[in-house]
C-alpha positions in Angstrom: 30.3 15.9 17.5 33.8 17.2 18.8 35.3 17.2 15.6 31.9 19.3 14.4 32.5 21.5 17.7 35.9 22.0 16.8 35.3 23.1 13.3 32.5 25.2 13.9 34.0 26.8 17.1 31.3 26.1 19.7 30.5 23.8 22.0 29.6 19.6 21.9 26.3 20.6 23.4 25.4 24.0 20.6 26.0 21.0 18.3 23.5 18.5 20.0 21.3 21.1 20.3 21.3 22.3 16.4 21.2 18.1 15.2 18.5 17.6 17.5 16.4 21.0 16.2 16.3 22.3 19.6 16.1 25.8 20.5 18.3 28.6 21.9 20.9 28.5 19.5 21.3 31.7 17.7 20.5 31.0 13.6 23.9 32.6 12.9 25.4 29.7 15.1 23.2 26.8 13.4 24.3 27.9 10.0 28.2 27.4 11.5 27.4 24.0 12.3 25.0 22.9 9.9 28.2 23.9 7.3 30.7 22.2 9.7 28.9 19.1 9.0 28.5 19.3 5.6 32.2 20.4 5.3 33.3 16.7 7.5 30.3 15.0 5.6 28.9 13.5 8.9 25.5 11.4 8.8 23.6 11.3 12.0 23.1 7.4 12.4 19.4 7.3 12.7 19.8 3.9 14.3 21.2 4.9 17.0 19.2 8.3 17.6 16.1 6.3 17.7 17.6 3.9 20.2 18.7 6.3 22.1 15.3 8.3 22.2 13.4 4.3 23.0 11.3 5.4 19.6 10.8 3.4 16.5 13.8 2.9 13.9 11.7 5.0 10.8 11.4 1.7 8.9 8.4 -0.9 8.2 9.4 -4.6 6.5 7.3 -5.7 3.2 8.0 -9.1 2.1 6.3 -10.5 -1.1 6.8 -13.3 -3.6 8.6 -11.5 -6.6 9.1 -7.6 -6.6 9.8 -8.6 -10.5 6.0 -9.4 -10.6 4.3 -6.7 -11.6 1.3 -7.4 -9.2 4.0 -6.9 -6.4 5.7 -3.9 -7.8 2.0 -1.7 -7.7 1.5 -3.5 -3.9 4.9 -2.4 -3.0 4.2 1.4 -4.4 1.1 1.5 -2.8 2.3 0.3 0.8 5.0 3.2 0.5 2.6 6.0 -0.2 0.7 5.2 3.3 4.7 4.7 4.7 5.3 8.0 3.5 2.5 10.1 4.9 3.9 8.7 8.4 7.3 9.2 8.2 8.3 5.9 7.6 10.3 3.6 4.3 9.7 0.4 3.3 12.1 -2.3 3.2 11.3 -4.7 0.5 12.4 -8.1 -0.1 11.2 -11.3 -2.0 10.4 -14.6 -0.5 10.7 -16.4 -4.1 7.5 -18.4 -2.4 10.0 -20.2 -0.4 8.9 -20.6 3.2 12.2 -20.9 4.8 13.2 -17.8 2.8 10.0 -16.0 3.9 11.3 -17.1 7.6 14.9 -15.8 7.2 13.4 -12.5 6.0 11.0 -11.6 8.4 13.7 -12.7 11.6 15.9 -10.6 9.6 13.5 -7.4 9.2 12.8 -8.0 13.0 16.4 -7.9 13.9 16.8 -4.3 12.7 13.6 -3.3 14.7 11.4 -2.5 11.7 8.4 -0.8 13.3 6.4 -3.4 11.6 6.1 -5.7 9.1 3.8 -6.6 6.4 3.9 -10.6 4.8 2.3 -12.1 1.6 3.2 -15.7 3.0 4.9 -18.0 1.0 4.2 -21.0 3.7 1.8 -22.0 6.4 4.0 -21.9 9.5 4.4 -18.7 11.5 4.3 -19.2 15.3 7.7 -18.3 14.8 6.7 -14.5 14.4 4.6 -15.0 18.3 7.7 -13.7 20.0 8.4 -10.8 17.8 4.4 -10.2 18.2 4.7 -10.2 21.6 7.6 -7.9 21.8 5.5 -5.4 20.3 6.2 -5.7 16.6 3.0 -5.7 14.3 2.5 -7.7 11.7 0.0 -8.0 9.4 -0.6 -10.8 6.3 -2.2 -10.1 2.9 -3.0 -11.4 0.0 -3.0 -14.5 1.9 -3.3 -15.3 5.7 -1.2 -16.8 7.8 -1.2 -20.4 8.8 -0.8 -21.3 12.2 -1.3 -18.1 14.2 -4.2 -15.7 14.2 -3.4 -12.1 12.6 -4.5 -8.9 10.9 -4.9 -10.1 7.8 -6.5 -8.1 4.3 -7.2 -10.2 1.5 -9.6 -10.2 -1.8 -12.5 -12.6 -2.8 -11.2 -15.0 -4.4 -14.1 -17.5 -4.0 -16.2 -15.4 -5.3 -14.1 -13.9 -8.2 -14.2 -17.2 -9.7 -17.7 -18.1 -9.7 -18.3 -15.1 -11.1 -15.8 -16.1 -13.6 -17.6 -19.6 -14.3 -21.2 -18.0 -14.6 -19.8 -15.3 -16.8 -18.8 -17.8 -19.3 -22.1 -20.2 -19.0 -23.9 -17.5 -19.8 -22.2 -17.4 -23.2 -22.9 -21.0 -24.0 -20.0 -22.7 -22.3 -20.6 -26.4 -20.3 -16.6 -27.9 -20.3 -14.8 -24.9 -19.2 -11.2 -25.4 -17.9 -9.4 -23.7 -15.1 -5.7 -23.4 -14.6 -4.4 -22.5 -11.4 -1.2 -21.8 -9.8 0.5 -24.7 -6.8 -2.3 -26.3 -4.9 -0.6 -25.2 -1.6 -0.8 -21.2 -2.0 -3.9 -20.2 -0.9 -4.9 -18.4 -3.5 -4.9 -20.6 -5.9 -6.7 -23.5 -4.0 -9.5 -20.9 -3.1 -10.0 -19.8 -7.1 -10.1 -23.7 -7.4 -12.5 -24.0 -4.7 -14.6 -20.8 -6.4 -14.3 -22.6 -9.8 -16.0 -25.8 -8.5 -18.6 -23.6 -6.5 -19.5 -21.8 -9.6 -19.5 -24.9 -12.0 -22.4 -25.8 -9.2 -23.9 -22.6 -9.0 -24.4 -22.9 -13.0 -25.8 -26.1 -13.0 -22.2 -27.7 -14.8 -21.0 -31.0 -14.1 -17.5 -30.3 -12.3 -14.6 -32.6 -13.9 -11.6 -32.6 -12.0 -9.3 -33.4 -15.5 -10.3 -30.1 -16.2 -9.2 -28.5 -13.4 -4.6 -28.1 -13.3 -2.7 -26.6 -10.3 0.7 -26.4 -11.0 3.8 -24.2 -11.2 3.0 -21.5 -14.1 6.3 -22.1 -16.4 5.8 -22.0 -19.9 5.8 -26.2 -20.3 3.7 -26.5 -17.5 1.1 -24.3 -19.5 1.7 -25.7 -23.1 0.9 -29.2 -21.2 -2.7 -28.2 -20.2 -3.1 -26.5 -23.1 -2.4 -29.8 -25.5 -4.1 -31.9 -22.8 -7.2 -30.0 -22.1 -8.3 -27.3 -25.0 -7.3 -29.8 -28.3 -9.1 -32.8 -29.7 -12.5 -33.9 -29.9 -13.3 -33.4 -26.2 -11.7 -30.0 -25.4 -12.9 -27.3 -23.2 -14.7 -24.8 -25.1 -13.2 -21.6 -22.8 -10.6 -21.6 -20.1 -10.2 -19.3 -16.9 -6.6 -18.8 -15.8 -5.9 -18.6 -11.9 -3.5 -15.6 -12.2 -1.5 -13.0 -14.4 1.1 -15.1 -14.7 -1.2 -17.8 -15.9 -3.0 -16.0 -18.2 0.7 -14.6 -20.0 1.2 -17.9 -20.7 -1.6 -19.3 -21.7 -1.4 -16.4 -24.0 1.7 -17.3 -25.6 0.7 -21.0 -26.0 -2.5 -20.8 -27.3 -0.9 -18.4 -30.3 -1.2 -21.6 -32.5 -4.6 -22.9 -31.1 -8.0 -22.7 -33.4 -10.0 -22.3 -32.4 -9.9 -20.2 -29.7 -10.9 -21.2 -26.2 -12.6 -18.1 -24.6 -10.6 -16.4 -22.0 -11.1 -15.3 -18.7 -8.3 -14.1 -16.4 -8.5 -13.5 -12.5 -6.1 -10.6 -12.1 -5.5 -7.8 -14.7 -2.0 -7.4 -16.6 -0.3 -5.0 -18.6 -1.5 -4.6 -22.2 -4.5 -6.5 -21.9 -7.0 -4.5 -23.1 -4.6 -4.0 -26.1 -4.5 -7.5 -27.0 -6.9 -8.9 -29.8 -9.4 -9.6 -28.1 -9.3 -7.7 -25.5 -8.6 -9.9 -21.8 -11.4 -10.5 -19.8 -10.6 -10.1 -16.6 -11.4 -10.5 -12.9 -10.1 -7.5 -11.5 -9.3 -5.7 -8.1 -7.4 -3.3 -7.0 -4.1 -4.3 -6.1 -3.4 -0.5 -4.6 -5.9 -0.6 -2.3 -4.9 -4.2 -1.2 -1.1 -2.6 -0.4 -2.9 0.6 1.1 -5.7 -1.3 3.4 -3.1 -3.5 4.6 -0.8 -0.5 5.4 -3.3 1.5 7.3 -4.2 -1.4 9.5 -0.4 -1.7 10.1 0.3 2.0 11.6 -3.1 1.9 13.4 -1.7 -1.2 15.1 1.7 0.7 15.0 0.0 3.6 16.8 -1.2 1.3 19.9 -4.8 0.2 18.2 -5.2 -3.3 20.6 -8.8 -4.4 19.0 -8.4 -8.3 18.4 -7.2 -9.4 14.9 -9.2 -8.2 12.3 -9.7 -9.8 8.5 -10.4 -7.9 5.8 -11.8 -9.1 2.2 -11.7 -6.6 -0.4 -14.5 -6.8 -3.5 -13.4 -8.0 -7.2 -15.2 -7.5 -10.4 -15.8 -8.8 -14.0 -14.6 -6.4 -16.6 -15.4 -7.6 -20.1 -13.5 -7.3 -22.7 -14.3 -9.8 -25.8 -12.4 -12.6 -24.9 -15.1 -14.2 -22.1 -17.6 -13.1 -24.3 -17.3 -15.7 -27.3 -19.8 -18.6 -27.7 -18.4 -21.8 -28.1 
């Protein structure tokens, strides 16, 4: 600010006065300065304006599983449009649905005083955020709730995509239909499971568990369930995949399959509706996930104290030819 003063030729406190946009300071006089610190190139250094004024630090924490995914990418956009309209950014960051990365992230996020912070969890441990809680940081899960602490949390049905799913596909015929899931740990994917036994149930089908694989979606891990469970004698007839990562592929490795199991995917992808056929999906609405989950954070940001709250958003069937093959 002296070397700004000096420059400009008035005094340390003309210059607080223009940085800070306070008035009585002659426009002639803020144009001086405002080109003296263009001129030296100085920054103001936001952290420590905020700091000094005891206000927040401008900046909310998002931590996901992938940013690569594009799932993540249209949360991620949608959590910064609400960020936006208050004044806030978004620092991003992936947890590679690793728990003790997913911890390093969120202590780190919390050590630069985000104003609060937003999880998809990648474990099931999180008293570790009670103290940051406690010390006035929101936080808020979604996609998938927390394990060990009770929290805002905004998530979609998963149980009840899935039977959907399942009577979808008996309608059309189908009694051995397969489901293939992501890791039996992440939430998500034990709930579809728990959905695709519910609706084999509902729809009067005998539930067999070799039917049913959770496991890492890699491209050998889906060509394995695919050999195992839709060839031979005794195949399922249609298969529902767990996620968009799943369904890519069981895509790929069903290229040399006849014939064709139906298909039913829970989330939507690129390109599938341009695929032939056509991906049946379970769809929701991955921006309104990111924007829900926002809102609740700056309410709680803004000093709303009502006791956790839990959101589940709707899903849907949209049909598109391949869930609606006989066997």
């Amino acid at each position: 600010m002296s070397d700004v003063a000096r420059l400009a030729g008035v005094s340390i406190k003309t210059v607080s006065r223009v940085v800070n946009d306070e008035p009585g300071v002659h426009p002639d006089t803020a144009r001086r300065v405002v080109a003296a610190i263009d001129q030296l190139g100085f920054r103001r250094n936001l952290g420590a304006f905020n700091l000094r004024r005891g206000s927040g630090t401008g900046t909310i924490g998002l931590i996901v599983e992938d940013v690569g995914n594009p799932f993540y990418s249209e949360l991620n956009r949608a959590v910064e449009k609400i960020a936006t309209s208050f004044g806030r950014h978004v620092l991003t960051a992936s947890s590679e649905e690793n728990s003790d990365r997913e911890r390093e992230l969120a202590l780190e996020f919390c050590s630069r005083r985000v104003d609060g912070l937003l999880v998809v969890p990648a474990g099931v441990q999180h008293h570790y955020l009670v103290p940051e809680m406690r010390a006035g940081t929101p936080v808020v899960f979604l996609d998938r709730p927390a394990g060990d602490i009770v929290a805002d949390t905004v998530l979609v049905d998963n149980l009840g995509g899935t039977i959907e799913a399942v009577a979808h596909l008996a309608r059309y015929g189908h009694r051995r239909i397969a489901f293939l899931g992501d890791r039996p740990d992440i939430f998500t994917a034990a709930e579809r499971l728990r959905g695709f036994r519910e609706g084999c149930v509902r729809a009067g089908l005998r539930y067999d568990e070799h039917l049913a694989v959770l496991r890492t979606p890699t491209p050998a891990n889906v060509r394995d369930a695919v050999d195992r469970l839709l060839t031979g004698p005794d195949r399922a007839t249609a298969v529902i995949a767990g996620n968009n990562r799943v369904a890519v592929h069981l895509l790929r490795a069903l290229t040399h399959v006849a014939p064709r199991p139906a298909l039913v995917s829970f989330d939507d992808f690129e390109l599938a509706d341009l695929l032939d056929p056509p991906v049946t999906v379970i769809g929701h609405d991955v921006s309104r996930l990111g924007k829900a989950a926002a809102e609740l954070l700056f309410a709680r940001i803004h000093g709303e104290d009502t006791p956790p709250r839990k959101v589940v958003l709707p899903v849907h069937l949209v049909p598109r030819g391949s869930g609606e093959v006989a066997p």
